[in-house]
C-alpha positions as CSV (number, residue, x, y, z in Angstrom):
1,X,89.8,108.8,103.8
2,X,91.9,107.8,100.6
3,X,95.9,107.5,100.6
4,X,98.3,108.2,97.7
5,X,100.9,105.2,97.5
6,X,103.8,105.1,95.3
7,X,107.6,104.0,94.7
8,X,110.7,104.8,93.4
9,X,110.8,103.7,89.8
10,X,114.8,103.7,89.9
11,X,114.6,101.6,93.0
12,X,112.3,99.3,91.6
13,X,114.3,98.5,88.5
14,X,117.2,98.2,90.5
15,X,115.4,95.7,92.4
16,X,114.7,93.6,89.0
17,X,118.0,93.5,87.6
18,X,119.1,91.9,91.6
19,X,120.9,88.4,91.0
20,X,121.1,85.9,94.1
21,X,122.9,87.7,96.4
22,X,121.1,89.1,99.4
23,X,119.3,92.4,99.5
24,X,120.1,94.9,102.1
25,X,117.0,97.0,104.2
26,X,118.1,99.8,102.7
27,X,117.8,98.9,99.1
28,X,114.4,97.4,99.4
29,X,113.4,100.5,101.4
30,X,114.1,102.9,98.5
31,X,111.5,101.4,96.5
32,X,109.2,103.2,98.8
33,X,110.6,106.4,98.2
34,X,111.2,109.0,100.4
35,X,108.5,108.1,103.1
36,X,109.7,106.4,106.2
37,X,108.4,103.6,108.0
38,X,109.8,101.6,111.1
39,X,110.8,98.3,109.9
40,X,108.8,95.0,111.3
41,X,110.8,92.0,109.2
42,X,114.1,91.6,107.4
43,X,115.1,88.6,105.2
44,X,118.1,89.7,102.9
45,X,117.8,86.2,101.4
46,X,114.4,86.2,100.4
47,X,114.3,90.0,99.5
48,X,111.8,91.0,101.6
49,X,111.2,94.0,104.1
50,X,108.3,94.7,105.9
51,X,107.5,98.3,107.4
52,X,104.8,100.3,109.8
53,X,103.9,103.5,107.9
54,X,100.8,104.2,110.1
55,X,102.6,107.2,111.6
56,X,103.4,108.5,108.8
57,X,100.0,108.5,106.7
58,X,97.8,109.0,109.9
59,X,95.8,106.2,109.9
60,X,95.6,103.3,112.5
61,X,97.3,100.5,109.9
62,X,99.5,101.1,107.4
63,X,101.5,97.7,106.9
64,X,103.9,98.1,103.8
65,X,105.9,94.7,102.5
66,X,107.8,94.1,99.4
67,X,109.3,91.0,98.1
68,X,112.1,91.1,95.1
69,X,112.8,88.3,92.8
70,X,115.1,88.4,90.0
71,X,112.7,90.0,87.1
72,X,109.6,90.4,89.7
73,X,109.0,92.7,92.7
74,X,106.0,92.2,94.7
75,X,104.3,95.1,96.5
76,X,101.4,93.8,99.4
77,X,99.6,96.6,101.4
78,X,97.5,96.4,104.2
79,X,95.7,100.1,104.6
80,X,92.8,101.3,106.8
81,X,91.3,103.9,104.2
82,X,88.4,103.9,102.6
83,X,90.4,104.3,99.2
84,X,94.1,103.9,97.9
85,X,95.1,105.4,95.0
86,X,98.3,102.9,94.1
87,X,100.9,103.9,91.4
88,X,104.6,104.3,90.7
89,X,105.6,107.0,88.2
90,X,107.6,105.7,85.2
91,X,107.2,102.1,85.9
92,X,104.4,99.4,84.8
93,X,103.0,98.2,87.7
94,X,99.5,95.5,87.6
95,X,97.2,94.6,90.4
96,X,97.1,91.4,91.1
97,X,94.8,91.3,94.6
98,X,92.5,93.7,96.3
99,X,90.5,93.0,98.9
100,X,88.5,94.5,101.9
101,X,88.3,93.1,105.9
102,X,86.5,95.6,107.9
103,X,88.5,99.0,107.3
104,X,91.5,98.0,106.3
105,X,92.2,97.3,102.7
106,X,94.6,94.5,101.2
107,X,96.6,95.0,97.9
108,X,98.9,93.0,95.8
109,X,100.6,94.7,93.0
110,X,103.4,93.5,90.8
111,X,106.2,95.1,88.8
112,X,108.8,93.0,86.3
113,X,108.6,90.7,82.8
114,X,107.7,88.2,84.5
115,X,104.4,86.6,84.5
116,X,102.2,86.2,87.8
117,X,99.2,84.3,88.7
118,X,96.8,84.8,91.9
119,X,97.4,82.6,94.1
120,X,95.4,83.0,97.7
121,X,94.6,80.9,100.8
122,X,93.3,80.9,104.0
123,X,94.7,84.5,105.4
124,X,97.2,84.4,102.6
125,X,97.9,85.8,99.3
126,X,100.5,86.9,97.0
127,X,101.2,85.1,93.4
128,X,102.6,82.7,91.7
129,X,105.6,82.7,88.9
130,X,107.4,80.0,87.3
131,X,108.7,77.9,90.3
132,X,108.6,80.4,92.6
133,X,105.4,80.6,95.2
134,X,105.2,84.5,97.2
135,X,102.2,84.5,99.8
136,X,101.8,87.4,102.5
137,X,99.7,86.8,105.4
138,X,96.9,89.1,105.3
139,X,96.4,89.9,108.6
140,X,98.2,93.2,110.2
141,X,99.9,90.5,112.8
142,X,102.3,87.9,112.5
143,X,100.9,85.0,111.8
144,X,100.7,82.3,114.4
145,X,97.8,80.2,113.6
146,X,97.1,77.2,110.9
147,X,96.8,78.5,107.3
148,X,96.5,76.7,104.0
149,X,96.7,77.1,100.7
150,X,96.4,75.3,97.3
151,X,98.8,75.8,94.5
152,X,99.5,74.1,90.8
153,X,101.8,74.1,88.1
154,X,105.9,73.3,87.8
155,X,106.8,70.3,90.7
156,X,110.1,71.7,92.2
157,X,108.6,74.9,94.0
158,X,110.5,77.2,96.1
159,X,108.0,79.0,98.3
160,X,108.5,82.0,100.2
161,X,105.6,82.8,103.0
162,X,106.2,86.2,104.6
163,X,104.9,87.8,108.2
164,X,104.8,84.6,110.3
165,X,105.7,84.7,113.9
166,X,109.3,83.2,114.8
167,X,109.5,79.5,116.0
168,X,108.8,76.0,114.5
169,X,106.4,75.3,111.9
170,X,105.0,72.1,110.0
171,X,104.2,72.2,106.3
172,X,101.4,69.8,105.3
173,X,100.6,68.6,101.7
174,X,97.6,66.8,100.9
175,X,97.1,65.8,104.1
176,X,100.5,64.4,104.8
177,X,103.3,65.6,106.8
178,X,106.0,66.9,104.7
179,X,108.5,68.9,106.7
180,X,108.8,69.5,110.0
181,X,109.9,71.6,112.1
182,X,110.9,74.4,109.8
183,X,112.4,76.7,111.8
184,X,110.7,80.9,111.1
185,X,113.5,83.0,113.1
186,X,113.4,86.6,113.6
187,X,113.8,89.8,112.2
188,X,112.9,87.7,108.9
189,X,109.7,86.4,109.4
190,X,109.7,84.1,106.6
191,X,108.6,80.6,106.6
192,X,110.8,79.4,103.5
193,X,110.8,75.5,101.7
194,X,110.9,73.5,98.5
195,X,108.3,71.5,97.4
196,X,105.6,70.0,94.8
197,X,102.1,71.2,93.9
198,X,98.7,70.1,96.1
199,X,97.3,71.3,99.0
200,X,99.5,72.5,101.8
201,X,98.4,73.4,105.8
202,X,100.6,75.1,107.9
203,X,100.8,75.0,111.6
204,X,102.9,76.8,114.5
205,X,104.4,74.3,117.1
């Protein structure tokens, strides 16, 4: 089976010119277009909005989750199909992860001027830009076990891990603690610190 998915290139570039102040459900849900989906997570903060669409395209997963940065939007998909066809009409988009776990299919794409890296983990990925670290949990549930990752560059991160279950987390780095608890409260679902480059582990309490 292969699904179409696509966006609203107005939306989007509305998205990109966003400064600091939060974003509503409702303006990250137009960069989907005119399909519906019933919403899973909500941080106006962060920017990010996470949606079911499996109703909608027929098929038994169809996570949808988009993050929006000043000057970067970040697309992930998790889609049982045996191909997606991924593209938004009058706007440059890039790939920046695909991958395959059984029948469903994981995608990262990225729209914006500003430059991304891959950066993945154990059940995460997302990218990397500047000072700012976006990693989705690639899993069709919340997070609630240990994950990790490795990241490089700039010292004074801000990191922004989306689709963790609610409750109290500790953030490792190279093998120390380095916060703890930080607190992942619903209907956002995001697990957000500042930090410094190495090797982080992240638990549930």
């Amino acid at each position: 089976m292969s699904i179409r998915l696509s966006g609203d290139a107005a939306a989007v570039r509305a998205l990109l010119g966003r400064g600091p102040a939060p974003v509503t459900a409702a303006a990250l849900r137009a960069a989907w277009g005119s399909v519906t989906g019933r919403v899973l997570a909500h941080d106006p903060a962060a920017g990010y909005l996470a949606a079911d669409f499996a109703s909608t395209y027929g098929v038994s997963a169809a996570l949808r989750s988009i993050v929006a940065l000043p000057g970067l939007v970040l697309f992930f998909d998790l889609v049982s199909a045996e191909e997606v066809d991924w593209a938004i009409e009058g706007l440059a988009t890039r790939p920046v992860w695909q991958s395959r776990e059984g029948k469903v299919m994981g995608l990262v794409h990225a729209a914006g001027p500003r430059e991304t890296t891959l950066l993945t983990g154990f059940d995460l990925a997302g990218a990397q830009s500047g000072r700012d670290v976006v990693l989705f949990h690639t899993e069709t549930r919340l997070a609630a076990s240990a994950l990790s990752f490795d990241c490089v560059g700039d010292e004074g991160l801000r990191f922004l891990l989306a689709g963790f279950a609610p409750g109290n987390w500790d953030v490792w780095r190279n093998g120390w603690l380095e916060q703890s608890p930080v607190r992942v409260m619903a209907p956002a679902c995001t697990l957000g610190f500042e930090g410094k480059t190495g090797s982080y582990f992240l638990r549930k309490l």
